[in-house]
VONUTI-26211 format. One record per residue (C-alpha): x, y, z. Coordinates in steps of 0.05 Angstrom, whole numbers, padded with zeros to 5 digits, always signed. Example, Ala and Ser with C-alpha at 12.3 -4.5 7.8 and 13.67 -1.06 7.14 Angstrom:
+00246-00090+00156+00273-00021+00143
//
This chain:
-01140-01993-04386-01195-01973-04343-01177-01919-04289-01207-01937-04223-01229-01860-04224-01268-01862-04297-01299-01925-04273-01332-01894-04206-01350-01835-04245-01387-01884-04296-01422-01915-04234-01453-01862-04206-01472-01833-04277-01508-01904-04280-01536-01887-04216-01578-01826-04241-01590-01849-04298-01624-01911-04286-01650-01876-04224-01686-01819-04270-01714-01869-04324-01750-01916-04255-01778-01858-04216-01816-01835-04277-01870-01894-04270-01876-01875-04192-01891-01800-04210-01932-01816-04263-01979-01848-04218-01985-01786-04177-01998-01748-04243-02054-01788-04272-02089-01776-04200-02068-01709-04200-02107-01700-04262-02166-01750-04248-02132-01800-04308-02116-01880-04309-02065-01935-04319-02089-01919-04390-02048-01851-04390-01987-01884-04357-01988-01937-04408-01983-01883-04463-01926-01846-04432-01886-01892-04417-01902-01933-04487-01881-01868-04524-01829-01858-04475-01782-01927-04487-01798-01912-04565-01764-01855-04568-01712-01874-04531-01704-01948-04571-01703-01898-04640-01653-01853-04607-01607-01911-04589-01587-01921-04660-01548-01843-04662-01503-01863-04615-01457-01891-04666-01465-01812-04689-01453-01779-04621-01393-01822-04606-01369-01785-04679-01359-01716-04647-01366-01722-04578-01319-01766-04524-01367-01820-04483-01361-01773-04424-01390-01715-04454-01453-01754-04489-01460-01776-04413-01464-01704-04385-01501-01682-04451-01558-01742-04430-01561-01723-04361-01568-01646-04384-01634-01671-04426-01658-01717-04365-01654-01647-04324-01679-01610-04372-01744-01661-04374-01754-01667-04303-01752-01593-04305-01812-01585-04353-01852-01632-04321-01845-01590-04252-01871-01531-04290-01920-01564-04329-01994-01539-04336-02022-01601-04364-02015-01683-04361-02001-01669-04440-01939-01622-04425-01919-01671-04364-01922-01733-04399-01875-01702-04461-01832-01679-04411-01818-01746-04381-01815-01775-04448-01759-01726-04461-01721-01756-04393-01732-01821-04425-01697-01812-04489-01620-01820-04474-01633-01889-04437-01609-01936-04486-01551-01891-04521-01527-01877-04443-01522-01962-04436-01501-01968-04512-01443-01914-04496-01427-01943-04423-01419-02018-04447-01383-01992-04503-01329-01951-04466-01324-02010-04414-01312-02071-04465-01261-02025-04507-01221-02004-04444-01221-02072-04400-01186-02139-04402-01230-02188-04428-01214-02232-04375-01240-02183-04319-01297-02164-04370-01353-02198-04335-01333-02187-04264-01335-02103-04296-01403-02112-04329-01433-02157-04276-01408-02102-04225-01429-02044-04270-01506-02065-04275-01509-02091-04207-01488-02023-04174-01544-01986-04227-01596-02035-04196-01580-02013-04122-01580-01933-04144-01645-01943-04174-01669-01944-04098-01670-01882-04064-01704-01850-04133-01755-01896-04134-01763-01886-04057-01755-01812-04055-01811-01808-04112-01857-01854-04079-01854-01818-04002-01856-01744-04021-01898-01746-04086-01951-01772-04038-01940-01702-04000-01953-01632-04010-01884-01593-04005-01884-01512-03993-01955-01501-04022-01936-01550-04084-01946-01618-04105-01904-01674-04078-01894-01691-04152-01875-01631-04178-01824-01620-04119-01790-01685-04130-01791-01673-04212-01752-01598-04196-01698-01627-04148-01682-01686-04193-01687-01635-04250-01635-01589-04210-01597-01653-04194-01588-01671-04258-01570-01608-04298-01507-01588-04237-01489-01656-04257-01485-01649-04318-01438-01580-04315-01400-01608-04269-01383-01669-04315-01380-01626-04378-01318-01600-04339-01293-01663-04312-01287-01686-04380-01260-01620-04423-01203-01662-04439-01229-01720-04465-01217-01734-04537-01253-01772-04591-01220-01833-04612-01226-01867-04658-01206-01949-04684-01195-01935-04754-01198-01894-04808-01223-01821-04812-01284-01784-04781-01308-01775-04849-01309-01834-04866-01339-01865-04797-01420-01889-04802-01470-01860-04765-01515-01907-04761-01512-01976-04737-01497-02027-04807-01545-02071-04803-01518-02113-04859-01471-02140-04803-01523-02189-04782-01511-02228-04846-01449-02248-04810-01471-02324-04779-01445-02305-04698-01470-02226-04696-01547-02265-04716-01536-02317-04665-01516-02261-04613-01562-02215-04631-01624-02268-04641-01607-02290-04569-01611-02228-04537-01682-02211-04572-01707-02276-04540-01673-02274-04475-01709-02202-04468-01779-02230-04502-01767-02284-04432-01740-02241-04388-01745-02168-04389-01824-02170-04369-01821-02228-04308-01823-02174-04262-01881-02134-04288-01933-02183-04278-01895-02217-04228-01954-02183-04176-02006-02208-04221-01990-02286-04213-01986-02279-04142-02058-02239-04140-02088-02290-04178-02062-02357-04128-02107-02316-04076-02051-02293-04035-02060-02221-04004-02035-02163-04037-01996-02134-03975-01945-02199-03990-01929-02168-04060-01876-02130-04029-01847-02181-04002-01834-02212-04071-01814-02147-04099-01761-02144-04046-01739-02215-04056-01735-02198-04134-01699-02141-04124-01639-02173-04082-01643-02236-04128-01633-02189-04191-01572-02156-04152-01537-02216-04132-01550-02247-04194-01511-02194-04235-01460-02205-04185-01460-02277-04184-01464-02292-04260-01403-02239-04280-01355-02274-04242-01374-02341-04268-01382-02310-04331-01307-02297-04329-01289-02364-04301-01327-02417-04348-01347-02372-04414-01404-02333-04428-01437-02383-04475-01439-02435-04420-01463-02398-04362-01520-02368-04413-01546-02439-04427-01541-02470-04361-01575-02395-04335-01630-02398-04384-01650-02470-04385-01665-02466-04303-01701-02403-04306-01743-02441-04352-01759-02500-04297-01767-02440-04243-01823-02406-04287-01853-02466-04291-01849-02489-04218-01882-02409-04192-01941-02423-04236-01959-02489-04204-01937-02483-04129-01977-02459-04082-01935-02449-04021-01919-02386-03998-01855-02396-03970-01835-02439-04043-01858-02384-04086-01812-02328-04045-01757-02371-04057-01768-02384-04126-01786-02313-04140-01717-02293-04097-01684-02350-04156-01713-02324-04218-01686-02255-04200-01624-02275-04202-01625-02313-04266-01668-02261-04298-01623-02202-04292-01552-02254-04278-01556-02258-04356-01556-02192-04373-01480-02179-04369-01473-02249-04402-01513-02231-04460-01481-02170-04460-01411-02206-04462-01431-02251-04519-01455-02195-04567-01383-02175-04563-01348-02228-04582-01348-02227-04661-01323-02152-04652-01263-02164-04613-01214-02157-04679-01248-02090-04697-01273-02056-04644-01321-02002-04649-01366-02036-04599-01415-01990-04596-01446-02010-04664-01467-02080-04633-01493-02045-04577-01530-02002-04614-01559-02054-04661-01572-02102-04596-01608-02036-04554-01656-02024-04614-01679-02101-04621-01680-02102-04548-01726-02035-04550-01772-02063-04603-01788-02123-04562-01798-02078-04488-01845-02041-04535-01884-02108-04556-01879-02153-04500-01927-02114-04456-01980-02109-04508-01973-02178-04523-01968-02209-04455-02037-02165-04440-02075-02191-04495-02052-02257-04479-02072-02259-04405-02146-02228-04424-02149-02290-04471-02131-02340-04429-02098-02325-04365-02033-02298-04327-02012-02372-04324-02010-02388-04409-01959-02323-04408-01910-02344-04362-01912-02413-04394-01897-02367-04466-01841-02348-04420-01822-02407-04402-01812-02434-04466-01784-02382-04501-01727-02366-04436-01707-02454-04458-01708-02432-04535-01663-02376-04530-01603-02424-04518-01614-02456-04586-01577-02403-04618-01524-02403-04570-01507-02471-04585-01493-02454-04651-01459-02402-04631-01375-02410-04643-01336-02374-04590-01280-02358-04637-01320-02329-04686-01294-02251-04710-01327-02207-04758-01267-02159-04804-01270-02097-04829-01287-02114-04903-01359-02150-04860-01366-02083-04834-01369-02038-04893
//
């Protein structure tokens, strides 16, 4: 079971972490000026910078061999520190930008390692109401980061840059953390579901995906993130090009932002009431009919309210998808090898999306991609229909 203690401890290690891997956008921006660079430069960094960290997801099969989930935590939050660090005492956009590419790394194998510990140790009953709950709160911490880096990276702090102020506290901030929950954790063990460390993977087998429900989950999730995962980013973009004025972008970034929270909320409970298959296909298949309704309205007061409505759908399914990647492992365990697999298919298609979506938009316009969204967010619950509840991978599947 899940101690009420580990599970606040997990929280606010979701807190920082998330909070580290948002802020580095926000800095960035202050960088490139710094330097007299572009979007161009940000692009690159932070490109380079979910790479990494989408190759990196796939040792945490291999970190979970030696060291106990809490001690990869501190050990990520060390590295985060350790980047933000750097990039305080960096000479050179090239030094800065590796540094915060460094900070970037451990995002995935801190989720993959996080969703793991919390599927193994909970009820599956109370297993979306924990996810739901667990995301949700990560969302909210993201906040005073992204706010902190914003307000004083615009200032100059004791004959320094804003910037590099911010990048040394959160730098400080995140290696005490990490000692303190080194410590915290000295007497965790490694465990283990079965057999041997020896003869435990390292790496993520693949070959699972021959089995008919890990596809299914794991094709799902690549094209509920192809939908979803970029909404937001050229969210402002839409609006800009319906005339509107940019001061009002806040406002939908606001409205997002709550929608995605109570979403999270909203969709683990219901999630643990009617089934995560159903509350993925009803989720997915209105999201659809909203993305189509924002590109064609015109009202201003409609559009907040549909923007307020697709955050909630957008980020509701991500402890539902989450949920449903776990389902043909429940007779085995060892959940962190779907996550792993899921985080690196996920990663690829952050990596692509943006490229895509960009090219597409210079073709033809912001409206043809969020119809590409449209239709891929209703196509995604094709293989969830497919998709048998019941379904269990064993250990000979597994190899």
């Amino acid at each position: 079971m899940l101690s009420k203690k580990r599970y606040f401890i997990l929280n606010l290690c979701h807190i920082m972490n998330d909070g580290f891997f948002d802020a580095i956008p926000v800095l960035l921006t202050f960088v490139v000026l710094a330097y007299g660079l572009g979007e161009k430069e940000i692009g690159i960094v932070v490109s380079c910078g979910t790479a990494l960290s989408t190759i990196a997801g796939l040792s945490t099969i291999y970190l979970s061999k030696y060291l106990s989930p809490l001690k990869i935590l501190s050990l990520l939050i060390a590295i985060g520190g350790i980047g933000f660090l750097g990039a305080a005492f960096s000479s050179s956009f090239l030094l800065a930008g590796i540094c915060f590419a460094v900070v970037m790394i451990g995002y995935y194998i801190f989720h993959n390692v996080c969703f793991s510990y919390l599927t193994t140790y909970t009820e599956r009953k109370k297993l979306g109401r924990i996810l739901s709950d667990f995301t949700a709160i990560g969302d909210i911490g993201r906040i005073p980061f992204v706010a902190i880096s914003g307000y004083l990276s615009a200032l100059t702090i004791l004959n320094i840059a804003g910037w590099q102020f911010v990048c040394f506290v959160f730098g400080i901030i995140g290696v005490l953390s990490a000692i303190l929950l080194f410590y915290f954790s000295a007497d965790d063990k490694v465990k283990h579901t079965s057999g041997d460390k020896k003869n435990i993977s390292t790496i993520p087998p693949f070959k699972i995906l021959k089995n008919k429900a890990v596809f299914l989950s794991i094709l799902a999730s690549a094209l509920n993130a192809f939908s979803n995962e970029k909404i937001f980013t050229f969210l402002p973009v839409l609006i800009l090009s319906k005339g509107f004025d940019p001061a009002i972008i806040g406002t939908f970034t606001i409205g997002f932002t709550v929608g995605s929270f109570l979403g999270k909320v909203a969709c683990g409970r219901l999630l643990d009431k009617y089934g995560p298959k159903s509350v993925f296909i009803v989720a997915e298949s209105i999201l659809s009919i909203f993305l189509f309704l924002i590109i064609y309205l015109n009202s201003l007061t409609f559009i907040i309210v549909i923007a307020f409505l697709i955050g909630i759908l957008t980020k509701g399914t991500v402890p539902v998808i989450q949920a449903i990647i776990t389902i043909p492992f429940q007779n085995v365990g060892k959940y962190d090898e779907i996550f792993s697999i899921d985080s690196f298919v996920r990663g690829i298609t952050n990596i692509l999306t943006p490229l895509l979506f960009g090219i597409l938009s210079s073709l033809f316009n912001i409206n043809f991609v969020y119809i590409i969204m449209a239709i891929i967010s209703f196509v995604s619950i094709l293989p969830i229909l497919y998709f048998d509840n019941s379904s269990r991978i064993n250990t000979m599947e597994r190899g």
